[in-house]
C-alpha positions in Angstrom: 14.8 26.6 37.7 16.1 23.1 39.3 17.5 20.5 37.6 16.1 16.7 39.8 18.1 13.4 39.6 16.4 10.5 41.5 19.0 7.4 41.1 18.9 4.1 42.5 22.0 2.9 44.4 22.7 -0.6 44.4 23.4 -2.6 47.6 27.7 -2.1 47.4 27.2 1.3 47.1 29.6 1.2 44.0 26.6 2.0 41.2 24.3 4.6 40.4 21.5 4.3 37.7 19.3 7.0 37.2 15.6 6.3 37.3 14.1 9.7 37.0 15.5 13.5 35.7 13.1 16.3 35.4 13.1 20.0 36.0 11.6 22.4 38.4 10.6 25.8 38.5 10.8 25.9 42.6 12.1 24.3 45.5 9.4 23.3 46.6 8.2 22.2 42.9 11.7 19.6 42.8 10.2 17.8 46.6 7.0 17.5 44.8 8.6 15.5 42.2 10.1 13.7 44.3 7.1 13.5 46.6 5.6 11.7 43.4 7.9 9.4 42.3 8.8 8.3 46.0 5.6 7.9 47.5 6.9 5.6 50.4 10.2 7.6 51.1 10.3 9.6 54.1 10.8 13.5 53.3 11.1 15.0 56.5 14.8 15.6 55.5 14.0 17.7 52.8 12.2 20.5 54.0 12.3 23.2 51.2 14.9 25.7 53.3 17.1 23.1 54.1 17.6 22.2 50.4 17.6 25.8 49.5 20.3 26.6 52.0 22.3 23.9 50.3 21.8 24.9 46.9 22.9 28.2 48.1 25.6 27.0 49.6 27.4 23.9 47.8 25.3 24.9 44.7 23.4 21.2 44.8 21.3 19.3 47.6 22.4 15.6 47.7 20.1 13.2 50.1 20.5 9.2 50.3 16.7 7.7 51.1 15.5 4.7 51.8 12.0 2.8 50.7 10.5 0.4 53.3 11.2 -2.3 50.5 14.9 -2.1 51.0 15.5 0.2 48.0 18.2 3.3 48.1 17.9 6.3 46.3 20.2 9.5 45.6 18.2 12.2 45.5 19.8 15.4 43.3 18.3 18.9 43.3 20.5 21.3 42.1 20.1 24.5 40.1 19.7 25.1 36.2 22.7 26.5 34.9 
């Protein structure tokens, strides 16, 4: 199981507020969530064995996005523990 964080970043970079959490049974379960929530976000990033290779690796996948609108996002998928 994954553990998904979806937080907005504000423009200084300085604060995080978390706008959606949820859990997922796959990888490729977490970038539907996120596919869901983020509609406008491009996901070519996040190709599910580029953030399994990082989950394996640094035990989390961490991705800053941006919407057309101007709006960041951190984007957390790490495993359940």
């Amino acid at each position: 199981m994954f553990r998904i964080a979806i937080s907005r970043l504000t423009d200084d970079g300085q604060h995080i507020t978390t706008e959606h959490r949820g859990t997922a049974m796959s990888v490729d379960e977490a970038l539907l969530a996120l596919r869901e929530h983020l509609p406008a976000v491009d996901t070519s990033a996040f190709e599910s064995d580029a953030v399994q290779r990082s989950v394996n690796r640094v035990n989390d996948f961490r991705h800053d996005v941006h919407t057309p609108d101007g709006g960041r996002y951190r984007v957390v998928i790490a495993p359940m523990m």
